[in-house]
ZAMIPA-492823 format. One line per 3 residues: number of its first residue (from 1); their letters; for each residue x, y, z of C-alpha. Coordinates in Angstrom, 3 decimals. Example, Ala and Ser with C-alpha at 12.3 -4.5 7.8 and 13.67 -1.06 7.14 Angstrom:
1	as	12.300/-4.500/7.800  13.670/-1.060/7.140 .
This chain:
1	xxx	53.180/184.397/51.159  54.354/181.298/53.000  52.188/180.157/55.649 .
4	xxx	53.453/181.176/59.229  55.147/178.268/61.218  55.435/177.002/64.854 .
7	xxx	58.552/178.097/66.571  60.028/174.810/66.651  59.899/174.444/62.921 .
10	xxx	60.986/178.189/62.549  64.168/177.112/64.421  64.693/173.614/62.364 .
13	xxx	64.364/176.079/58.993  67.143/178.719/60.667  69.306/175.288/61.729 .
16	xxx	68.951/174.200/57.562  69.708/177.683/56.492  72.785/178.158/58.628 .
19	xxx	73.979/174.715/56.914  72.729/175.893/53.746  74.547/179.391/53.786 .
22	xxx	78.331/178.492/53.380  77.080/176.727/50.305  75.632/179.745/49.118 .
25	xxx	78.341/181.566/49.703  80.354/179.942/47.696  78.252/180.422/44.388 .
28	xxx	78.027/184.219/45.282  79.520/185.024/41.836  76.871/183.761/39.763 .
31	xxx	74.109/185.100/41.499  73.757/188.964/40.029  73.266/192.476/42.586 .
34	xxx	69.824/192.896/43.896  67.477/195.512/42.104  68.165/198.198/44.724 .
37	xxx	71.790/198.685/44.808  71.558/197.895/41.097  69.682/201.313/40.550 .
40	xxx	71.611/203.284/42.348  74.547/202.054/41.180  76.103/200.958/44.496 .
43	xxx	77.944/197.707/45.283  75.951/195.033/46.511  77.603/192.240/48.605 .
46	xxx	75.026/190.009/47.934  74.458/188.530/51.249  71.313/186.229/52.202 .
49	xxx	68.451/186.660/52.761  69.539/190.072/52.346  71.996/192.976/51.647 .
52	xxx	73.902/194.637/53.559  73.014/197.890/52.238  69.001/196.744/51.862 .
55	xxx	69.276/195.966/55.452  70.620/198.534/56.914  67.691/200.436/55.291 .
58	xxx	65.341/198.733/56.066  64.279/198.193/52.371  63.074/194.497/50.902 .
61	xxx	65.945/193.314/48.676  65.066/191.823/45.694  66.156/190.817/42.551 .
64	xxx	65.181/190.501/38.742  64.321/186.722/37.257  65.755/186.374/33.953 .
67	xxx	63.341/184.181/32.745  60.162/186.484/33.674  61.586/189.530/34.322 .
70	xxx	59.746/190.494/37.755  60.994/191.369/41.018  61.355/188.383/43.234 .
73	xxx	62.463/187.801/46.817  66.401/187.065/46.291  65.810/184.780/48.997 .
76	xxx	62.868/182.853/47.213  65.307/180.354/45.953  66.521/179.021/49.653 .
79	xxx	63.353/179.097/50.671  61.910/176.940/47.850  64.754/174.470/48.375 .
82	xxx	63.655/174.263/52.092  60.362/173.514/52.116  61.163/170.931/49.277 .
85	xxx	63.280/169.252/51.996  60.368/169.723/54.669  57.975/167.724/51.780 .
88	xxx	61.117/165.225/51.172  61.208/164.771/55.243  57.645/164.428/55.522 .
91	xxx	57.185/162.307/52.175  60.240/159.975/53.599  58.314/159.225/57.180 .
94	xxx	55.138/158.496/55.330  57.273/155.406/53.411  57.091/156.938/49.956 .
97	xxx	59.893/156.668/47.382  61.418/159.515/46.655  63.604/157.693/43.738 .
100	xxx	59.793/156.560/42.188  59.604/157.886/38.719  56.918/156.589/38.344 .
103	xxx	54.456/158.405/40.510  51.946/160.709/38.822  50.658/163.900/40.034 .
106	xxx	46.986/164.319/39.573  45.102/167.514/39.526  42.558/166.065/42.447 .
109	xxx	44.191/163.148/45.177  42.003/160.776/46.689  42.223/160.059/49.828 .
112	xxx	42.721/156.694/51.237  40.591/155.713/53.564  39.895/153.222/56.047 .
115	xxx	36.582/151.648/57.426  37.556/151.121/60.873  38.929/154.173/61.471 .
118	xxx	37.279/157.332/63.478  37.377/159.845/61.440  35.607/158.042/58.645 .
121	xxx	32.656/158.779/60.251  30.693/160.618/57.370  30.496/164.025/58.535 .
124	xxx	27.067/164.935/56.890  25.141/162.066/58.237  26.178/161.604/61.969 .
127	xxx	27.171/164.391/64.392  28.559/167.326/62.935  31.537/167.413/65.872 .
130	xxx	33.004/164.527/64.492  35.357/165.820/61.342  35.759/162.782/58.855 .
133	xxx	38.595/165.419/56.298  42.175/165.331/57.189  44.082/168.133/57.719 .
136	xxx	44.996/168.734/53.853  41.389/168.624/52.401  40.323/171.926/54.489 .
139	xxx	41.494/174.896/55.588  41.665/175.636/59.114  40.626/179.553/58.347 .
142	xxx	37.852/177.799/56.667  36.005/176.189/59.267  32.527/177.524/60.012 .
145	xxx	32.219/178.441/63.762  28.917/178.601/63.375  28.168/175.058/62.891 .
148	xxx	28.420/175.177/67.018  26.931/177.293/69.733  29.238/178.803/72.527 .
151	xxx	31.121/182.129/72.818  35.113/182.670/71.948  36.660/179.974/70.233 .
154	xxx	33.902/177.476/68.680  33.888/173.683/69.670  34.332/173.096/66.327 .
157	xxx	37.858/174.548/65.503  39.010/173.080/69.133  38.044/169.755/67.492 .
160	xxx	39.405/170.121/64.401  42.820/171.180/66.106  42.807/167.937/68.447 .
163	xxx	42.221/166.292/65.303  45.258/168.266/62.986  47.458/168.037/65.764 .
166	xxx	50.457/165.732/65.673  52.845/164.613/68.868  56.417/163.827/67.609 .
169	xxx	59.286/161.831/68.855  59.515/158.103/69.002  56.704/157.078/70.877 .
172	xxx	54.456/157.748/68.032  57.122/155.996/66.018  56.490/152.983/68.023 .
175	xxx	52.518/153.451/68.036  52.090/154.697/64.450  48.460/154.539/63.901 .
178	xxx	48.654/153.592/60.252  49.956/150.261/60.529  47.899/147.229/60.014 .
181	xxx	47.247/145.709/63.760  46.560/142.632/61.994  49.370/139.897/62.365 .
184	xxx	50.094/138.584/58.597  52.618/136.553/60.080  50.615/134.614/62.802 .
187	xxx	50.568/130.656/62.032  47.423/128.761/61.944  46.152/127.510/65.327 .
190	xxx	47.012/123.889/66.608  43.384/122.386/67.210  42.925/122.789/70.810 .
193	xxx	42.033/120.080/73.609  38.488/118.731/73.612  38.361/120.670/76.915 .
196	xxx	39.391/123.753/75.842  37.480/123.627/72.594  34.029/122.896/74.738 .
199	xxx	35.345/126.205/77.453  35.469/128.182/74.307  31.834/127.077/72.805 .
202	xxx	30.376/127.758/76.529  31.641/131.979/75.677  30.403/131.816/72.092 .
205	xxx	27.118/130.579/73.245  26.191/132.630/76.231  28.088/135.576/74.786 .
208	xxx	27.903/135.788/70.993  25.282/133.650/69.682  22.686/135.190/71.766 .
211	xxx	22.863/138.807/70.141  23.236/137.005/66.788  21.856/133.351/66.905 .
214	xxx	23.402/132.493/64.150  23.728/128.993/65.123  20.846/126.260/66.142 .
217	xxx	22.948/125.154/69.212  22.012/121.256/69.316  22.556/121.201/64.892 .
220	xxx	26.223/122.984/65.625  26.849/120.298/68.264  25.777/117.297/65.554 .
223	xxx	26.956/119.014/62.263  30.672/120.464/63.332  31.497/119.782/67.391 .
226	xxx	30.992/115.858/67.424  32.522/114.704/63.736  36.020/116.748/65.028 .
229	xxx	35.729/115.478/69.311  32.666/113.233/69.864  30.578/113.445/72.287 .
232	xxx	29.991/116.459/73.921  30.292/116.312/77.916  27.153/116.991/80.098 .
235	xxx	28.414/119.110/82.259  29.132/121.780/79.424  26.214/125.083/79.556 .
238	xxx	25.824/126.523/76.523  23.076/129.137/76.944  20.872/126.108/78.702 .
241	xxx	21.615/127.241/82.496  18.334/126.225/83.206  17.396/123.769/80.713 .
244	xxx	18.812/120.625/78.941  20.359/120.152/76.079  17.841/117.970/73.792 .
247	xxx	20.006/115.109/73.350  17.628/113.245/70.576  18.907/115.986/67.726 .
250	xxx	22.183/113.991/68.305  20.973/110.260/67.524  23.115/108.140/65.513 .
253	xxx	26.146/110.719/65.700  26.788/110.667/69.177  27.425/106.834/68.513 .
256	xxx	30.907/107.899/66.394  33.758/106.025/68.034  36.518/108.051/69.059 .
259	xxx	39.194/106.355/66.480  36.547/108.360/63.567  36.521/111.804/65.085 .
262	xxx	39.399/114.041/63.479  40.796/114.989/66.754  41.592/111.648/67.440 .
265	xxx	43.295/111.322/64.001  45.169/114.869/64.729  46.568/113.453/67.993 .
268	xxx	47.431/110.363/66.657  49.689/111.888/63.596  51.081/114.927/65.634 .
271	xxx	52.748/111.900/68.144  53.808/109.875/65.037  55.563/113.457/63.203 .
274	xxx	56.487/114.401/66.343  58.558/111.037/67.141  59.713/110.482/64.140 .
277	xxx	61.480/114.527/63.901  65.441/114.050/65.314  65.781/117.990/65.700 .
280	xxx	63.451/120.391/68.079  60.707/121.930/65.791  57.778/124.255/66.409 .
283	xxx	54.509/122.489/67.315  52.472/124.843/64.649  54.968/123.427/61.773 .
286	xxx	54.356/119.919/62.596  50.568/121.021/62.854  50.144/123.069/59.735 .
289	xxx	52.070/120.026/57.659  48.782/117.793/58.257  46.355/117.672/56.560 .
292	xxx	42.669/117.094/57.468  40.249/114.701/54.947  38.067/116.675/53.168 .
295	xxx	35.278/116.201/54.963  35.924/117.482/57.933  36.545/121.046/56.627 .
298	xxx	33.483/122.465/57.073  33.234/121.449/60.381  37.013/122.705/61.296 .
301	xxx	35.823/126.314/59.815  32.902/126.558/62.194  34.629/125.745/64.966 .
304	xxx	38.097/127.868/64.241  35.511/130.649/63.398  33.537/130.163/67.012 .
307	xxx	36.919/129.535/68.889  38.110/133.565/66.991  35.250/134.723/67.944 .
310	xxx	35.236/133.600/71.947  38.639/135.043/72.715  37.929/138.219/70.722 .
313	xxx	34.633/138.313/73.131  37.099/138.763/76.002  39.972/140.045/73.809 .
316	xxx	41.580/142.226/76.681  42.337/138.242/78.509  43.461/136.979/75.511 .
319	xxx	46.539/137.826/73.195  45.641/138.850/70.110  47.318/136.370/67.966 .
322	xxx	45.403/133.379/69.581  42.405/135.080/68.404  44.327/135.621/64.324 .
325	xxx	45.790/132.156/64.454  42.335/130.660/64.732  41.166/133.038/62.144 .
328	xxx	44.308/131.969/59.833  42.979/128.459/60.728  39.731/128.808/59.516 .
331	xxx	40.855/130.615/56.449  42.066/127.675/55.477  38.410/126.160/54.806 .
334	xxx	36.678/129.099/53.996  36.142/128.559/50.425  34.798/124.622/51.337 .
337	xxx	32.301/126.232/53.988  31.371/128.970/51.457  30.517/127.043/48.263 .
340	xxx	28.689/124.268/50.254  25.522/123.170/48.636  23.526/123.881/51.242 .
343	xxx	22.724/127.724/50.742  21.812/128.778/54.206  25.328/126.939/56.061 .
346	xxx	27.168/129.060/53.127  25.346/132.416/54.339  26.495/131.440/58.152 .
349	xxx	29.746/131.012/57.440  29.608/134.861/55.305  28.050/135.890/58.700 .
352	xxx	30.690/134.462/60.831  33.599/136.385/59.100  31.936/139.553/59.127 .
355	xxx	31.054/139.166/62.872  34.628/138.597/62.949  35.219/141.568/61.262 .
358	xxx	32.743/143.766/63.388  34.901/142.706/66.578  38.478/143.188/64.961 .
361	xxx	40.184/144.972/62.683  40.656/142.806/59.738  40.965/142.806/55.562 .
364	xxx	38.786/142.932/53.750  37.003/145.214/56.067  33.867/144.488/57.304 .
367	xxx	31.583/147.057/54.977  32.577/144.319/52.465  31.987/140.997/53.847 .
370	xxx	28.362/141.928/54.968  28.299/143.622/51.409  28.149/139.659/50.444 .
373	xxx	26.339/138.682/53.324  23.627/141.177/52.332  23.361/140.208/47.839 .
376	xxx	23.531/136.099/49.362  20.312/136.802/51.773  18.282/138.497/48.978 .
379	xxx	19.709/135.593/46.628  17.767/133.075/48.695  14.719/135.588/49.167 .
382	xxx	14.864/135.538/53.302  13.962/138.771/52.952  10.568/138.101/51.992 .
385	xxx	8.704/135.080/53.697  5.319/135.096/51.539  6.966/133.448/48.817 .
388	xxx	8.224/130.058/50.358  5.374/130.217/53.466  2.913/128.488/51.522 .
391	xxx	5.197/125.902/50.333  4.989/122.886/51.689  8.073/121.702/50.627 .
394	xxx	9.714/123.565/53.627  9.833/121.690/56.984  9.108/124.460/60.239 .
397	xxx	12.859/123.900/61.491  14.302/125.304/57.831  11.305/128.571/57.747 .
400	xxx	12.279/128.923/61.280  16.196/129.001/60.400  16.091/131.105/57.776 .
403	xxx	13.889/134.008/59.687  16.865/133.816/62.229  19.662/134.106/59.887 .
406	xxx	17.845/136.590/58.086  17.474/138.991/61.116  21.590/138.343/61.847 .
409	xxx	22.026/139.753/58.457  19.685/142.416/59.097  21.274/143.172/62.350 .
412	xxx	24.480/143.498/61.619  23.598/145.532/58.264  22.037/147.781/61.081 .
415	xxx	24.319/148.121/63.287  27.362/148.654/60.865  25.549/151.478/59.109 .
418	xxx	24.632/152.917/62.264  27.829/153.513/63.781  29.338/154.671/59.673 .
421	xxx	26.550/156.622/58.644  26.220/154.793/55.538  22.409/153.543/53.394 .
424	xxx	21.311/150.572/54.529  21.508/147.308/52.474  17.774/146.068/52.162 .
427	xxx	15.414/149.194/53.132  12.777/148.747/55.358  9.572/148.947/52.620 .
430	xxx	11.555/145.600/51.616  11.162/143.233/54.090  8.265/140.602/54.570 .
433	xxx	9.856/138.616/57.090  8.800/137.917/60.816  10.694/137.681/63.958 .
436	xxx	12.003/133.433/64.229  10.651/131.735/66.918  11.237/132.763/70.710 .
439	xxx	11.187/129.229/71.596  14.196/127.688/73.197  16.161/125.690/70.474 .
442	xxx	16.187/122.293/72.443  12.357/122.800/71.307  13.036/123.045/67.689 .
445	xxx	13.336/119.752/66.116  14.872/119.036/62.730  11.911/116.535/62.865 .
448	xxx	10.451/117.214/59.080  7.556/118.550/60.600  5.148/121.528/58.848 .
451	xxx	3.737/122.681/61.757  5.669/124.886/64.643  5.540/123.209/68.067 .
454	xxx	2.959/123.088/69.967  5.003/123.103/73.662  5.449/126.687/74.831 .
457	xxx	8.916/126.951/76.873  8.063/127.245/80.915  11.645/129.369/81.335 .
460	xxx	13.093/131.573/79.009  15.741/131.394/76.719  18.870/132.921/74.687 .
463	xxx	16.169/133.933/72.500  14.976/136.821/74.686  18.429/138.507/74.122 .
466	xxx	18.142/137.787/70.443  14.916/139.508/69.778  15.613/142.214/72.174 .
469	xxx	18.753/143.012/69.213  16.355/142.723/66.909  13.940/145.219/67.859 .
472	xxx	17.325/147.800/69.007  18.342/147.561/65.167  15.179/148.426/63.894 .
475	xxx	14.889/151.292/66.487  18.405/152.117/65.074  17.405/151.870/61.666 .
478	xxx	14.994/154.306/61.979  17.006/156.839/63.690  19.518/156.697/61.039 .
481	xxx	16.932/157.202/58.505  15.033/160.263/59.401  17.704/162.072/61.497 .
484	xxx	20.893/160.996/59.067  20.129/160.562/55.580  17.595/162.774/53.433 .
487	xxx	14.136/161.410/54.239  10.878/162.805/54.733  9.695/162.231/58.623 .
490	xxx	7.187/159.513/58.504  3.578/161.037/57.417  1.911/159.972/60.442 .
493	xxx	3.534/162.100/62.547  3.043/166.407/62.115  6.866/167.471/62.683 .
496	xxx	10.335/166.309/64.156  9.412/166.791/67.572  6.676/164.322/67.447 .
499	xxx	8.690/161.884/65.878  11.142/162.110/68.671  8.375/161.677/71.338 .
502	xxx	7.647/158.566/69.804  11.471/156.992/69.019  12.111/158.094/72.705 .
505	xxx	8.891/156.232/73.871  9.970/153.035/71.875  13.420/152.934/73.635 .
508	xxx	11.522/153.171/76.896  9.283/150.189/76.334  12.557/148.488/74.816 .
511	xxx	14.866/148.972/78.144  11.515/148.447/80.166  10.756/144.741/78.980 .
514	xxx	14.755/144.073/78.915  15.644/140.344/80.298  17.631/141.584/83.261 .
517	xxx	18.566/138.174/85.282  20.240/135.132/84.475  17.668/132.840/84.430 .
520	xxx	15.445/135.317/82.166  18.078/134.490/79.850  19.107/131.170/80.167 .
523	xxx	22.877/132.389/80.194  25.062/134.951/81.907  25.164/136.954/78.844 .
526	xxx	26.895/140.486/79.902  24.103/143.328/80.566  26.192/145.546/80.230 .
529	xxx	25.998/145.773/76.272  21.908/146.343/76.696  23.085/149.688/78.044 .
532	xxx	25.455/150.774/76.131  23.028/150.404/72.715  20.360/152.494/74.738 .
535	xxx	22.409/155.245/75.723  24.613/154.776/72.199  21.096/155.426/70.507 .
538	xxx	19.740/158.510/73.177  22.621/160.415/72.122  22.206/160.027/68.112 .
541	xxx	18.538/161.114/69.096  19.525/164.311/71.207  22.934/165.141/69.035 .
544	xxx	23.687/167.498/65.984  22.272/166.032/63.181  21.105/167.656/59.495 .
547	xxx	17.946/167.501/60.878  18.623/168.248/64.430  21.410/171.619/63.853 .
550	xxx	20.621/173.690/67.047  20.384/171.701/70.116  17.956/172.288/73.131 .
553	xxx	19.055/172.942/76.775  17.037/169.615/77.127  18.967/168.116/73.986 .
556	xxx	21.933/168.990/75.803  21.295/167.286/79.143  20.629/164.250/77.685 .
559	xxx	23.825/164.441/75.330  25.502/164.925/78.559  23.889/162.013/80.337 .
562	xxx	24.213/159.080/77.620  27.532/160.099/76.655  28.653/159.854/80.144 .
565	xxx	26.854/156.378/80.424  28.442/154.918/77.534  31.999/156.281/78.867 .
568	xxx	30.963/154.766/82.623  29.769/151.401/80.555  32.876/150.470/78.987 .
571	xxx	34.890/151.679/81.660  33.280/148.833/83.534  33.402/146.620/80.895 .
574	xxx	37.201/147.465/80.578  38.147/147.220/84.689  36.313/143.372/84.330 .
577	xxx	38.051/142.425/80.956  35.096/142.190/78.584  34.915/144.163/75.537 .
580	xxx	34.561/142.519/72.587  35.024/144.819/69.916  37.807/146.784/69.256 .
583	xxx	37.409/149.735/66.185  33.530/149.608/67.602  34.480/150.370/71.061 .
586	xxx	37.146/153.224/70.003  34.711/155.186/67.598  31.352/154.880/70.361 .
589	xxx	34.021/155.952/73.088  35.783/158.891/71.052  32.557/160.129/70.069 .
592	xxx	30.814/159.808/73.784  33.885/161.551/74.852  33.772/164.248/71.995 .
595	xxx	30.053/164.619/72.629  30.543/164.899/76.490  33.189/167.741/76.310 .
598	xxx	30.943/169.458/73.566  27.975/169.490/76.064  29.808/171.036/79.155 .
601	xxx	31.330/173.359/76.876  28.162/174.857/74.699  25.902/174.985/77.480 .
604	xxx	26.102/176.712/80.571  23.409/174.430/82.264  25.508/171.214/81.638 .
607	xxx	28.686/172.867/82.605  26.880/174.097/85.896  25.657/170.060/86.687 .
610	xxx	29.351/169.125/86.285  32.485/169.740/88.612  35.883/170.477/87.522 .
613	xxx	36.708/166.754/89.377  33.909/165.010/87.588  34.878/166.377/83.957 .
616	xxx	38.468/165.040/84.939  37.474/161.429/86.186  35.172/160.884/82.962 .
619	xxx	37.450/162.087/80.449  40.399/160.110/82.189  37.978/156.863/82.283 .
622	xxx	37.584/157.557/78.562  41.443/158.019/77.999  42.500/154.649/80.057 .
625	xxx	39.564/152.894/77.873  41.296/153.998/74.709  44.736/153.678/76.072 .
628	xxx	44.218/150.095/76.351  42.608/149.389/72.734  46.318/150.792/70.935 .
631	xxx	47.945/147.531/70.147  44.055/146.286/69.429  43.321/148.612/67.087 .
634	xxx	45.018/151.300/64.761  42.632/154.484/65.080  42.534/154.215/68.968 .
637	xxx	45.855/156.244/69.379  45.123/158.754/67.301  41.611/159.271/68.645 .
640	xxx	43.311/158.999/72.706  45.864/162.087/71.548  43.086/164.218/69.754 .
643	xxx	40.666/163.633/72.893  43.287/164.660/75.225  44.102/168.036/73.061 .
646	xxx	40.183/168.370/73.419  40.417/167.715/77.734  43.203/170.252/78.310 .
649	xx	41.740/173.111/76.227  38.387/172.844/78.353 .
């Protein structure tokens, strides 16, 4: 039987078959007297869907398929023709040819999927409430209720109805969630103002490069800022608010006149092109038509890279396309900074893309570009330190730089498979390598020296952030491994319980020895984010996992508590204009909301510690949050209309 139907798309089908029925009617002839009146030898007037003698008794009016010979619906034809014209309709908005010839039916479609989306998140190793099917690969008659506590309706079909649930009309036309938020069409960036290029290396530095010090800040200053605008000014901070810059790393190339540095050269033919052109043209055509030397290219892809980066750290201030034109700009280089002899600059510009990546929605996806970062950092064996630390061919400022861009590879291979419930790249057993040095880097010298340095920094530095990443992905890692994926908990401990005692204990002494002021960090790097990976990592702890399927009334409570932080964290990070990712921030927001609503409604000591007010200011905080990520990212719309299905069915 066909499946039953809404009442709006019951009355679209009688609207078709009203159209449809003076067609019928006038093909009457051909179509022979149903079975009934056949048998008893009455007339049969043949009307749809059926006769008039069939309906006045009641009877079901069929009739006899040549072909087969068995009794069919006389009506199964219209009805076959109309739901081929639903599919047509439906095929149509989803952009597929209908004329295609072409197209081959398979026995078993695969699904296309999408990294930064939601409901990617792999259903058997992360929380159960989060569905990662779409509505065609189950059944809704076939969901298990019991995979959730609570009486009447389970959690778990309210979720997967928020999720199956579609809003129509034109706004969704407008915000259709599978289009491709990234601008193809943006131009590369004109090379901003020496100014403006030093306000945007002040946010990388105190913002970005702290959680990932990817960069040695005095060799970025000597190696890509001063060839392209000299001399940097003194007055710029860049992570140093309480200590200088060491101004020695910069000897001989601070010298460069101003006539050598490409920005000078930029200026000077942009005002010759720009002279010379009779007609009004665009700035970025007269930009993009000159061409740098080749060896400044490098240096212009670090820089374009950094500049993406700092307005996608404050993305909600800045329109998105400054933040893509700069990435189109450095595009342009990538392949120069890439293939550079010099193994470890090629890794950091791998990891600069796929930071990129991690903040923005962006192809290829990010899973893949720290796919390469990952097979170039066992390449060059950072993994392991025992085999180049007796070497002495390897100066204390190179061991020190590949530990540090050996832990941003590690972090980010952390953190990626944390929030996707994917393996990890290099496994734990495999690693031999140490934290890199805590010291400041105006205290690391490229000074050929074998031996670390013997000054110990009075204040602290950018470094304290950087470690205190370190040891969250770890913490992370280890979470994802017993709780997510099929591993034995470690021997040392006698069961599950213990093992949670002692992650729990961990993140206490983490958040407990936290740099919490400015001058512990050397920077006004953004608290906030030291938060929200806590509380981001209490609730994978305390949620449903395979190994975690019935949750405790003390489970519960602190579901209810960290999911509500992480809503209250970006919310604050939203009303001040600082979140820097985009498809991170929607999937760690729909699933603190998801996880949130599942608390209050599966326990009734949650649901007592929460008022009918409170439930509506946190789940609105989490809607505006989302709201505003839509023309950021793809999956947030989606994910706002599902959680708001979820709200009013509380």
């Amino acid at each position: 039987m066909p499946a039953k139907r809404s009442n709006s798309e019951g009355n679209d089908l009688n609207k078709k078959r009203s159209q449809f029925l003076p067609q019928m009617s006038r093909i009457s002839r051909s179509i022979s007297a149903c079975q009934r009146c056949r048998l008893k030898k009455i007339k049969c007037d043949q009307n749809f869907p059926k006769c008039t003698k069939c309906d006045k008794a009641d009877a079901e009016c069929v009739g006899l398929d040549s072909v087969t010979g068995r009794e069919v619906p006389r009506s199964y034809v219209m009805y076959l023709e109309n739901r081929i014209m639903q599919l047509e309709e439906k095929m149509s908005g989803g952009r597929i040819d209908l004329n295609d010839n072409n197209t081959q039916v398979t026995e078993e479609a695969e699904p296309l999927q999408d990294d930064d989306s939601i409901t990617n998140y792999s259903g058997d190793s992360q929380l159960g409430g989060l569905p990662q099917v779409s509505s065609q690969q189950i059944p809704f008659e076939n969901i298990d209720a019991s995979i959730f506590e609570g009486s009447g309706i389970s959690f778990s079909k309210l979720m997967f109805t928020a999720i199956r649930s579609h809003k129509g009309g034109q706004e969704q036309d407008k915000l259709n969630p599978t289009v491709n938020f990234e601008n193809t069409s943006a131009l590369p960036a004109i090379l901003p103002p020496k100014r403006t290029a030093e306000e945007f290396l002040k946010i990388f530095f105190s913002q970005s490069n702290p959680q990932l010090p990817i960069f040695h800040r005095e060799e970025f200053i000597r190696k890509y800022f001063i060839p392209i605008y000299g001399k940097i000014d003194e007055d710029v901070i860049l992570a140093n608010n309480y200590t200088p810059i060491n101004v020695s790393f910069f000897q001989g190339a601070e010298n460069i006149r101003d006539e050598d540095t490409w920005f000078f050269q930029y200026k000077q033919e942009f005002q010759k092109r720009l002279q010379t052109t009779n007609n009004i043209v665009d700035p970025n055509e007269i930009s993009n038509a000159i061409v740098p030397p080749e060896k400044f290219h490098k240096a212009l892809y670090f820089l374009s890279m950094a500049f993406a980066i700092s307005c996608s750290v404050h993305h909600l201030q800045y329109h998105s396309n400054i933040s893509n034109s700069f990435k189109i700009a450095a595009n342009r280089y990538f392949e120069t900074a890439s293939s550079s002899e010099d193994k470890l600059e090629s890794l950091q510009s791998i990891l600069l893309l796929t930071l990129y990546s991690l903040m923005r929605p962006t192809v290829p996806g990010v899973w893949y570009v720290l796919g390469l970062a990952l097979r170039v950092c066992v390449d060059l064996g950072l993994h392991k330190e025992t085999s180049i630390e007796n070497s002495n061919s390897i100066d204390y400022f190179t061991k020190d730089k590949r530990k540090r861009l050996f832990w941003c590879t590690y972090a980010l291979d952390r953190q990626i498979c944390f929030y996707l419930g994917r393996p990890v790249g290099i496994p734990e057993e495999s690693i031999g390598t140490p934290f890199p040095s805590a010291l400041d880097d105006s205290l690391i010298e490229n000074n050929n020296s074998k031996d670390p340095p013997l000054l110990k920094s009075d204040s602290s530095t950018y470094k304290s952030i950087s470690l205190a990443f370190f040891e969250m992905r770890r913490i992370q890692g280890e979470v994802q491994k017993v709780l997510y994926e099929d591993s034995d908990i470690p021997r040392n401990f006698s069961g599950l319980h213990e093992w949670k005692l002692d992650i729990i204990e961990k993140l206490k002494n983490w958040k407990l020895h936290l740099p919490k002021t400015e001058r512990d960090m050397n920077c006004d790097f953004n608290v906030e984010f030291f938060n929200l990976n806590y509380n981001h990592t209490v609730l994978m702890i305390h949620g449903l996992s395979p190994k975690n399927t019935k949750l405790s009334v003390p489970d519960f409570i602190r579901l209810q508590d960290s999911s509500k932080e992480i809503i209250h964290c970006y919310n604050q990070l939203h009303a001040s204009k600082c979140i820097n990712y985009t498809w991170v921030t929607v999937h760690n927001l729909f699933l603190a909301g998801t996880c949130y609503l599942y608390a209050i409604y599966s326990s009734d000591d949650v649901c007592k510690q929460n008022s009918l007010h409170e439930v509506k200011m946190v789940s609105q905080e989490c809607i505006n949050v989302l709201n505003s990520l839509i023309d950021k990212c793809a999956a947030a719309y989606n994910c706002r209309h599902s959680f708001e299905v979820l709200k009013s069915s509380q």
